[in-house]
LOLUM-632005 format. One record per residue: residue number from 1; residue in one letter; z, y, x of N, C-alpha, C in turn. Coordinates in pm, whole numbers, plus 50000, padded with zeros to 5 digits. Each point is the difference from the previous one (the first is absolute). Layout:
REM LOLUM-632005
<r seq="NUM" type="A" n_w="Z" n_v="Y" n_u="X" ca_w="Z" ca_v="Y" ca_u="X" c_w="Z" c_v="Y" c_u="X"/>
...
END
This chain:
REM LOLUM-632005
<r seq="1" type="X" n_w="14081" n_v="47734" n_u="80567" ca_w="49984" ca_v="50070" ca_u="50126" c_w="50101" c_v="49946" c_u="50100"/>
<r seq="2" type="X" n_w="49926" n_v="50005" n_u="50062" ca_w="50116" ca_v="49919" ca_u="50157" c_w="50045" c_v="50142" c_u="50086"/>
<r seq="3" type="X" n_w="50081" n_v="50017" n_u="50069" ca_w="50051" ca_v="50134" ca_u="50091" c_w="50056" c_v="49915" c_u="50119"/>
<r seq="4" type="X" n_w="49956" n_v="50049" n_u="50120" ca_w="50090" ca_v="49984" ca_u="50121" c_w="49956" c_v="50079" c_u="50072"/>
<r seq="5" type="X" n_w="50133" n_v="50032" n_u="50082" ca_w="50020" ca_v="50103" ca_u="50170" c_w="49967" c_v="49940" c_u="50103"/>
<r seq="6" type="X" n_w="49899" n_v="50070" n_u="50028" ca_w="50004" ca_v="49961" ca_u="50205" c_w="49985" c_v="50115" c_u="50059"/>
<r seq="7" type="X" n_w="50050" n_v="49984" n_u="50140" ca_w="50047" ca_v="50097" ca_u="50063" c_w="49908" c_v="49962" c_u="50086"/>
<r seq="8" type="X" n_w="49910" n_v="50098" n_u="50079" ca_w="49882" ca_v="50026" ca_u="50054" c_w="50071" c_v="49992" c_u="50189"/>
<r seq="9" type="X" n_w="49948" n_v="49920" n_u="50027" ca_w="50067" ca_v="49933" ca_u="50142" c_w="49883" c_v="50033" c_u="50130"/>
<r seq="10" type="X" n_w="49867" n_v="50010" n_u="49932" ca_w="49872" ca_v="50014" ca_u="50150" c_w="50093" c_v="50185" c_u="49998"/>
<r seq="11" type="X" n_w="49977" n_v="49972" n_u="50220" ca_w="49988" ca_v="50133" ca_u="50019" c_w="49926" c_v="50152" c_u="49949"/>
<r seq="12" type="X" n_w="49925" n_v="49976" n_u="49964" ca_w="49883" ca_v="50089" ca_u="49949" c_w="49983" c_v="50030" c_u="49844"/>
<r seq="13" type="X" n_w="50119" n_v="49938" n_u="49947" ca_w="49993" ca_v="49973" ca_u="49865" c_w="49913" c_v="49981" c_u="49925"/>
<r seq="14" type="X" n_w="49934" n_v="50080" n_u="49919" ca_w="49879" ca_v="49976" ca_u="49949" c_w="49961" c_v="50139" c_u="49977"/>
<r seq="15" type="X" n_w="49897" n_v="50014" n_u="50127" ca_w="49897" ca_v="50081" ca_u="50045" c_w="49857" c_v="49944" c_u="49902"/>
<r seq="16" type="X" n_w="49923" n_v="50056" n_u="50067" ca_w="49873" ca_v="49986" ca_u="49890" c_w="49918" c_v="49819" c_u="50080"/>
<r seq="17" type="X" n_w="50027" n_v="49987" n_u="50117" ca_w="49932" ca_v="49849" ca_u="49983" c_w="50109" c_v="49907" c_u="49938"/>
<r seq="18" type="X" n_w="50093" n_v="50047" n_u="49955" ca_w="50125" ca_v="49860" ca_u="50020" c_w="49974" c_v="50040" c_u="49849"/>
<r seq="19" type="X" n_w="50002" n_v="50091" n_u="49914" ca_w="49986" ca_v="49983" ca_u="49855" c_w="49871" c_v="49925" c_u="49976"/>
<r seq="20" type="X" n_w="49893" n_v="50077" n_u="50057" ca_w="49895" ca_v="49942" ca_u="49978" c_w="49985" c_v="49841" c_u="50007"/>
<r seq="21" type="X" n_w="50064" n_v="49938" n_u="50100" ca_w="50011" ca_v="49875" ca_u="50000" c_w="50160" c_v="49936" c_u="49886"/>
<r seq="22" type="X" n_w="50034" n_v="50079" n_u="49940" ca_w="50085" ca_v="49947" ca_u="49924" c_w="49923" c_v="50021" c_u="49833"/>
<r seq="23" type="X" n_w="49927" n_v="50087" n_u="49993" ca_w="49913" ca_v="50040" ca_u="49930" c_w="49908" c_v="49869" c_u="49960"/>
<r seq="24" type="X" n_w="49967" n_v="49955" n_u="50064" ca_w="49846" ca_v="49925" ca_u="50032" c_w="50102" c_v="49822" c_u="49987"/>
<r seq="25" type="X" n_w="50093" n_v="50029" n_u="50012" ca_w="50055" ca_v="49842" ca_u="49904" c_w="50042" c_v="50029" c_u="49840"/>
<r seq="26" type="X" n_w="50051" n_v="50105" n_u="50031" ca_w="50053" ca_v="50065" ca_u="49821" c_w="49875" c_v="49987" c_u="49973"/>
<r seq="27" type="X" n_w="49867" n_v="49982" n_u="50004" ca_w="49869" ca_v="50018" ca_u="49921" c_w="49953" c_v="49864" c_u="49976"/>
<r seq="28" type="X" n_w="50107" n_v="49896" n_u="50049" ca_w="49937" ca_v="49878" ca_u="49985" c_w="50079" c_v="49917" c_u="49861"/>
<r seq="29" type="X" n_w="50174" n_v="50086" n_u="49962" ca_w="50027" ca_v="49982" ca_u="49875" c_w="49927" c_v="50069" c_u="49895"/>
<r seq="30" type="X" n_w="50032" n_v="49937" n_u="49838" ca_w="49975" ca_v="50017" ca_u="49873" c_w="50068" c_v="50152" c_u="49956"/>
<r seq="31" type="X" n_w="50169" n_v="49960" n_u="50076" ca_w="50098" ca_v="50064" ca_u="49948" c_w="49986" c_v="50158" c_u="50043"/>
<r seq="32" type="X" n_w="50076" n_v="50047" n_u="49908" ca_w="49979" ca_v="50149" ca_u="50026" c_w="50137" c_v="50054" c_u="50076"/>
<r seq="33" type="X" n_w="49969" n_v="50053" n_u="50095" ca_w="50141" ca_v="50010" ca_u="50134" c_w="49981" c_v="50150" c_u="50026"/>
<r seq="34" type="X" n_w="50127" n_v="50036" n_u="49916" ca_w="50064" ca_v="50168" ca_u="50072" c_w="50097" c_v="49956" c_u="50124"/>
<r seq="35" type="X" n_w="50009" n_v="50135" n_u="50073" ca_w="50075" ca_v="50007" ca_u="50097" c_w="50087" c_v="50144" c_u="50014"/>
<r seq="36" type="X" n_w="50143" n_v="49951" n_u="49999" ca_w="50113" ca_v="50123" ca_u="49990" c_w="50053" c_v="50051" c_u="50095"/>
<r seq="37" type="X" n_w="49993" n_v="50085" n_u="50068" ca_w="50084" ca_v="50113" ca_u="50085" c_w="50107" c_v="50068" c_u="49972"/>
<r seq="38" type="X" n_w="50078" n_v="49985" n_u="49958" ca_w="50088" ca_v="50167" ca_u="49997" c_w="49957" c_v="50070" c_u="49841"/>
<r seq="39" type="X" n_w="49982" n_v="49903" n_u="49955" ca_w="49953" ca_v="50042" ca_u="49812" c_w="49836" c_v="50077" c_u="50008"/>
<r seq="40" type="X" n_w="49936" n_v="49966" n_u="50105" ca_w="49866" ca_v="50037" ca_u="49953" c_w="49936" c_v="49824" c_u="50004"/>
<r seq="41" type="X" n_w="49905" n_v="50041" n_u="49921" ca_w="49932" ca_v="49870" ca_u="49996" c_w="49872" c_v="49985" c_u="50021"/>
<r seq="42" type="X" n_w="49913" n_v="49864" n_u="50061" ca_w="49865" ca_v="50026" ca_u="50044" c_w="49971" c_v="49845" c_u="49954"/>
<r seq="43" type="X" n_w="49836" n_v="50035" n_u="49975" ca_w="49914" ca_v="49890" ca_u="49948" c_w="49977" c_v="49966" c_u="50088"/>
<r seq="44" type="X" n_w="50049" n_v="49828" n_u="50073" ca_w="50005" ca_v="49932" ca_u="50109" c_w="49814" c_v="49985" c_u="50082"/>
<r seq="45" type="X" n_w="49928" n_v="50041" n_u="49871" ca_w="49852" ca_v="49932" ca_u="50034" c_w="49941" c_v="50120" c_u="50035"/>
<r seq="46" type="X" n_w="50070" n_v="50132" n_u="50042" ca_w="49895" ca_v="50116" ca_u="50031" c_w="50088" c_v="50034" c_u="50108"/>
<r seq="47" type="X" n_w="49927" n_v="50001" n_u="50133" ca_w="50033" ca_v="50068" ca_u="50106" c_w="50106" c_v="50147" c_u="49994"/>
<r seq="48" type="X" n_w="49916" n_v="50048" n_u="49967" ca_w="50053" ca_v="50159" ca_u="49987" c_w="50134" c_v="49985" c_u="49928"/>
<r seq="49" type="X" n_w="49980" n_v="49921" n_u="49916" ca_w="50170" ca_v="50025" ca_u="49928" c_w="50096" c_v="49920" c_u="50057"/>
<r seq="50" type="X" n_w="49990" n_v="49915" n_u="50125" ca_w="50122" ca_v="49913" ca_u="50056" c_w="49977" c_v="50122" c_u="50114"/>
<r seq="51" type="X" n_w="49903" n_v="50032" n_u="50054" ca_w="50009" ca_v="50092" ca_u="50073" c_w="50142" c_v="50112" c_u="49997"/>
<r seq="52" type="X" n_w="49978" n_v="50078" n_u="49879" ca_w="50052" ca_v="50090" ca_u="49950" c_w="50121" c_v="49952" c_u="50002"/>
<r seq="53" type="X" n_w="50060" n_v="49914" n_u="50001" ca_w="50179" ca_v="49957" ca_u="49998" c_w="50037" c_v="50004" c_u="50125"/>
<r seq="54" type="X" n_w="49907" n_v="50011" n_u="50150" ca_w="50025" ca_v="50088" ca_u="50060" c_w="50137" c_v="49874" c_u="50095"/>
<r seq="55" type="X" n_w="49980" n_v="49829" n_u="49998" ca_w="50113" ca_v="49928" ca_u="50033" c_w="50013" c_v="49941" c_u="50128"/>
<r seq="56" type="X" n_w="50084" n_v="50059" n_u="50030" ca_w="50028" ca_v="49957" ca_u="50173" c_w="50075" c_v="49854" c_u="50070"/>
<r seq="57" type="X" n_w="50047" n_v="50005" n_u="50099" ca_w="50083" ca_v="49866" ca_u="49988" c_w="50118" c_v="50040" c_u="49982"/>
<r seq="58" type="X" n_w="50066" n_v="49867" n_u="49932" ca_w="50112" ca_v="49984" ca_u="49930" c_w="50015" c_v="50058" c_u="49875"/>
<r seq="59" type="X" n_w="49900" n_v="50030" n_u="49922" ca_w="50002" ca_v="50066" ca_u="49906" c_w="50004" c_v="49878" c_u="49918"/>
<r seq="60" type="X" n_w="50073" n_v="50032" n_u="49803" ca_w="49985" ca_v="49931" ca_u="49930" c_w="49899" c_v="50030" c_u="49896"/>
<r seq="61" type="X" n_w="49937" n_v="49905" n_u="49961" ca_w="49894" ca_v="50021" ca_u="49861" c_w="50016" c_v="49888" c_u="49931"/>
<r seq="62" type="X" n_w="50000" n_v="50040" n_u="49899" ca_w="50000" ca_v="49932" ca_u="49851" c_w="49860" c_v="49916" c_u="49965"/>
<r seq="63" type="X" n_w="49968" n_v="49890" n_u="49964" ca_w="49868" ca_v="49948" ca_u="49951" c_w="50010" c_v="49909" c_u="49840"/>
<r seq="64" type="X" n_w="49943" n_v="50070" n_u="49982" ca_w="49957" ca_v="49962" ca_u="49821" c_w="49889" c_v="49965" c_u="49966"/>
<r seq="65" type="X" n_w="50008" n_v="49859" n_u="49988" ca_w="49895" ca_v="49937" ca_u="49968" c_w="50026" c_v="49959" c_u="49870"/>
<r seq="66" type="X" n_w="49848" n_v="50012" n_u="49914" ca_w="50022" ca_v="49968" ca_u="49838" c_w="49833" c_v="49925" c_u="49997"/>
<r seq="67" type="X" n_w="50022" n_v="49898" n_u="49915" ca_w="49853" ca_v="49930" ca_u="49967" c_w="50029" c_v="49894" c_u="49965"/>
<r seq="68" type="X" n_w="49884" n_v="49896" n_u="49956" ca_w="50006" ca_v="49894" ca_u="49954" c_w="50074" c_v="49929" c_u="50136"/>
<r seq="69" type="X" n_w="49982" n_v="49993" n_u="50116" ca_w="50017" ca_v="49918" ca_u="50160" c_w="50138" c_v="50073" c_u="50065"/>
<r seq="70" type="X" n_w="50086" n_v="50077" n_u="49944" ca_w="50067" ca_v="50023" ca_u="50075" c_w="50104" c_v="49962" c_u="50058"/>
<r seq="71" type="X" n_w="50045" n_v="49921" n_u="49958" ca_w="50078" ca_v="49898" ca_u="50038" c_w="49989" c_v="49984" c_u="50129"/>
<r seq="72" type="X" n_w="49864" n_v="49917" n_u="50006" ca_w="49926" ca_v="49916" ca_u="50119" c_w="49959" c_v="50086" c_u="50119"/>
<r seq="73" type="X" n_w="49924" n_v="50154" n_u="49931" ca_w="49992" ca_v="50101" ca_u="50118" c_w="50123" c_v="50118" c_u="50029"/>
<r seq="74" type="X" n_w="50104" n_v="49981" n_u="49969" ca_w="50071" ca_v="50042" ca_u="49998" c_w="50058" c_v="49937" c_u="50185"/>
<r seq="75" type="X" n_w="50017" n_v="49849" n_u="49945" ca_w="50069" ca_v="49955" ca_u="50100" c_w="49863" c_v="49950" c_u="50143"/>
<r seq="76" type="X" n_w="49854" n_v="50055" n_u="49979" ca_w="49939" ca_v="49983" ca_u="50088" c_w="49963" c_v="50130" c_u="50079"/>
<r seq="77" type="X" n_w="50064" n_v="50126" n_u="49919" ca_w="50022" ca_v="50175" ca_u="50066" c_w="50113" c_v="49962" c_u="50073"/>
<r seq="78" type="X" n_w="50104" n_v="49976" n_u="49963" ca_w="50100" ca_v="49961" ca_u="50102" c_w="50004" c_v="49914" c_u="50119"/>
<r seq="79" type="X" n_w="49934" n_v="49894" n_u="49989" ca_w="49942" ca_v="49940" ca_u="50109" c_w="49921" c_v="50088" c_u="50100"/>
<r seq="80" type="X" n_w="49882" n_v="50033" n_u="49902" ca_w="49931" ca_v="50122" ca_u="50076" c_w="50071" c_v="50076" c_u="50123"/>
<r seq="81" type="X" n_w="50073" n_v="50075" n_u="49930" ca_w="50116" ca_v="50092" ca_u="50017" c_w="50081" c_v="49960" c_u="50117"/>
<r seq="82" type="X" n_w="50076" n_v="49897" n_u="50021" ca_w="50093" ca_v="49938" ca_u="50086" c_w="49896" c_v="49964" c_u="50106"/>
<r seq="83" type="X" n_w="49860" n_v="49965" n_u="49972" ca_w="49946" ca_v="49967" ca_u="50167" c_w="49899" c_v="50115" c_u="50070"/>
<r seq="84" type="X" n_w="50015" n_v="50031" n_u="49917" ca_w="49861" ca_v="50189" ca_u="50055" c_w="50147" c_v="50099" c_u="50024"/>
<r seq="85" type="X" n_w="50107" n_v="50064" n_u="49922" ca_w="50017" ca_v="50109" ca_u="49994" c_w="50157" c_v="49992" c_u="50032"/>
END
Protein backbone atom coordinates (compact mmCIF):
# COMPACT_ATOMS: atom_id res chain seq x y z
CA UNK A 1 0.00 0.00 0.00
CA UNK A 2 1.33 3.37 -0.89
CA UNK A 3 -0.06 6.51 1.55
CA UNK A 4 0.35 10.20 0.79
CA UNK A 5 -1.06 13.77 2.01
CA UNK A 6 -2.32 16.45 -0.06
CA UNK A 7 -3.66 19.34 1.04
CA UNK A 8 -6.68 20.45 -1.02
CA UNK A 9 -5.62 23.97 -2.58
CA UNK A 10 -8.93 24.72 -5.33
CA UNK A 11 -11.07 27.37 -3.68
CA UNK A 12 -14.16 25.35 -3.55
CA UNK A 13 -12.49 22.40 -2.29
CA UNK A 14 -14.20 19.56 -3.23
CA UNK A 15 -17.80 20.31 -3.71
CA UNK A 16 -19.75 17.80 -5.68
CA UNK A 17 -18.39 18.79 -9.40
CA UNK A 18 -14.72 18.94 -8.25
CA UNK A 19 -15.11 15.32 -6.57
CA UNK A 20 -16.99 14.22 -9.26
CA UNK A 21 -14.28 15.15 -11.55
CA UNK A 22 -11.70 13.72 -9.20
CA UNK A 23 -13.91 10.75 -9.03
CA UNK A 24 -14.05 10.13 -12.78
CA UNK A 25 -9.98 9.82 -12.92
CA UNK A 26 -9.90 7.59 -9.67
CA UNK A 27 -12.22 5.30 -12.03
CA UNK A 28 -9.63 5.10 -14.57
CA UNK A 29 -7.12 3.20 -11.91
CA UNK A 30 -7.02 -0.70 -11.01
CA UNK A 31 -6.02 0.40 -7.51
CA UNK A 32 -8.28 0.61 -4.74
CA UNK A 33 -8.03 4.40 -3.22
CA UNK A 34 -9.47 5.40 0.31
CA UNK A 35 -9.50 8.84 1.30
CA UNK A 36 -8.80 10.22 5.06
CA UNK A 37 -10.19 13.18 6.89
CA UNK A 38 -9.84 13.59 10.43
CA UNK A 39 -9.97 9.57 10.98
CA UNK A 40 -13.07 9.02 8.93
CA UNK A 41 -12.51 7.30 5.84
CA UNK A 42 -14.17 7.19 2.28
CA UNK A 43 -14.14 4.90 -0.77
CA UNK A 44 -12.43 7.32 -3.25
CA UNK A 45 -14.81 5.79 -6.21
CA UNK A 46 -18.29 6.77 -4.63
CA UNK A 47 -19.34 10.27 -4.64
CA UNK A 48 -21.31 10.32 -1.57
CA UNK A 49 -18.52 9.09 0.54
CA UNK A 50 -15.73 11.83 -0.52
CA UNK A 51 -18.68 13.91 -0.30
CA UNK A 52 -19.26 13.09 3.28
CA UNK A 53 -15.58 14.18 4.46
CA UNK A 54 -17.14 17.30 3.95
CA UNK A 55 -13.15 18.96 2.58
CA UNK A 56 -12.61 22.45 2.13
CA UNK A 57 -9.53 24.40 1.14
CA UNK A 58 -6.49 23.85 2.83
CA UNK A 59 -7.63 20.91 4.21
CA UNK A 60 -5.44 17.73 4.58
CA UNK A 61 -6.41 14.13 3.33
CA UNK A 62 -4.72 11.09 3.43
CA UNK A 63 -4.74 8.73 0.09
CA UNK A 64 -4.27 5.04 0.16
CA UNK A 65 -3.78 3.40 -2.63
CA UNK A 66 -3.36 -0.54 -2.61
CA UNK A 67 -3.29 -2.87 -5.87
CA UNK A 68 -1.32 -4.57 -8.20
CA UNK A 69 -0.41 -0.58 -10.04
CA UNK A 70 0.12 1.33 -7.17
CA UNK A 71 3.12 2.43 -7.33
CA UNK A 72 2.52 3.92 -10.81
CA UNK A 73 -1.08 5.33 -9.81
CA UNK A 74 -0.11 6.43 -6.85
CA UNK A 75 2.31 8.86 -8.36
CA UNK A 76 -0.27 9.65 -11.36
CA UNK A 77 -3.18 10.76 -8.28
CA UNK A 78 -0.59 13.05 -7.26
CA UNK A 79 0.05 14.47 -10.44
CA UNK A 80 -3.62 14.50 -10.78
CA UNK A 81 -3.78 16.23 -7.60
CA UNK A 82 -1.03 19.01 -8.01
CA UNK A 83 -2.70 20.22 -11.44
CA UNK A 84 -6.69 20.11 -10.77
CA UNK A 85 -6.76 20.69 -6.92
Amino acid sequence: MKQFTYIIKHPDGLNAKNAGDLIKEILKYSSTIKMVKNNKTADARIIFNVLSLSIEQNDSVDFLVSGENENTESDQLKEYLSLNF
